[in-house]
C-alpha positions in Angstrom: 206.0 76.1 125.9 209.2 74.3 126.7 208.3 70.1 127.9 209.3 71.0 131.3 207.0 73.8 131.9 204.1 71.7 130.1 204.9 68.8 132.4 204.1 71.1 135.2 201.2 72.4 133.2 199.8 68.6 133.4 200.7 67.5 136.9 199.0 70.7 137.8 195.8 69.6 135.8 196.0 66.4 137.5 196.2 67.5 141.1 192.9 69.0 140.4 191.7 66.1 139.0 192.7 63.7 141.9 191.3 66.6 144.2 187.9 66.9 142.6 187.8 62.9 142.0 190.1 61.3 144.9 192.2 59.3 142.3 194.0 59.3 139.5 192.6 56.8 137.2 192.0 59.3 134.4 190.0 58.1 131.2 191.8 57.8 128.3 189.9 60.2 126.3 189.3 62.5 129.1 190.3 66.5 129.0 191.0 68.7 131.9 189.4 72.2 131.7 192.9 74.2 133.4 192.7 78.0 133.9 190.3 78.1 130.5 192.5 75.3 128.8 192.0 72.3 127.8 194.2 69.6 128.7 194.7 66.3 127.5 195.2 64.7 130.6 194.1 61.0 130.0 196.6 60.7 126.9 199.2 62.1 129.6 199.1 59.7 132.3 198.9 56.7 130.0 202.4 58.4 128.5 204.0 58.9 131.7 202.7 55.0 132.9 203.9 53.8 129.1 207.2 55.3 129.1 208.0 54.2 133.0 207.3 50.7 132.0 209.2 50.4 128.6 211.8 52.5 130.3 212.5 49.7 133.0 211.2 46.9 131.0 214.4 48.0 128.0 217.2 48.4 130.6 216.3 45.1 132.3 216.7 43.2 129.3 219.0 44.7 127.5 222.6 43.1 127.4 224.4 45.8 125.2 226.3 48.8 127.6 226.0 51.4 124.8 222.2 51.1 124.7 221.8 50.0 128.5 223.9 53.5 129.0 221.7 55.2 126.8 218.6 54.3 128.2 219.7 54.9 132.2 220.1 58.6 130.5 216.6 58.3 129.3 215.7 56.9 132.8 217.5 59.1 134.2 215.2 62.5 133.3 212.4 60.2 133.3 213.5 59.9 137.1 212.9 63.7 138.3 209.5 63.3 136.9 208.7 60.0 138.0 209.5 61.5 142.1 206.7 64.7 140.7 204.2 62.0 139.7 204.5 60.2 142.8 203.9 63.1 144.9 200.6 63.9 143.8 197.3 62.2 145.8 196.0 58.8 144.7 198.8 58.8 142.4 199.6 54.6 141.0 202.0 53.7 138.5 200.0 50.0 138.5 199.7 47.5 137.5 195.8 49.0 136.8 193.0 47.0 135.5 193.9 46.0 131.3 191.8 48.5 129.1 188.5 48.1 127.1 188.6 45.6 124.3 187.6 48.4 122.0 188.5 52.2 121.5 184.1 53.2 121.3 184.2 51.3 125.3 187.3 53.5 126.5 184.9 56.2 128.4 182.0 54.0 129.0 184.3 52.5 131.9 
């Protein structure tokens, strides 16, 4: 499965979870049941919340052109995804509470 048709795969997964729960403030740990699947969704919106904040955070303070040009590239195809994202119900890139102080409290919240 090529990334672009698995990003679909996981916005898909979380349409249904912002449908079934009327957000998107997935668990870390939790896993979407999709068409008999199971998908990781919790490990993929922290990714896609990660990478838009290192993304803009890098570019911002970077003061060399040959990496500020390559990471507006990066940004770049981040942004088609980013517009995907922001399309979906209850959708928030944050800032969003900070996480448990420990891994074993991650799903207890």
């Amino acid at each position: 499965m090529d990334n672009d048709l698995r990003f679909q795969w996981y916005v898909v997964a979380l349409k249904q979870y912002a449908e079934r729960e009327g957000h998107c403030r997935v668990p870390a740990l939790h896993v979407e049941v999709l068409e008999g699947m199971e998908v990781k969704l919790g490990s993929f919106v922290s990714y896609q919340r990660q990478r838009r904040r290192k993304l803009e955070n890098a570019i911002s303070r970077s003061g060399d052109v040959v990496a500020v040009d390559r990471l507006a590239h990066a940004y770049d195809k981040f942004t088609g995804r980013k517009q995907v994202l922001e399309t979906v119900p209850g959708w928030e890139w944050g800032p969003l509470r900070p996480g448990p102080a420990s891994k074993a409290m991650r799903n207890d919240e």
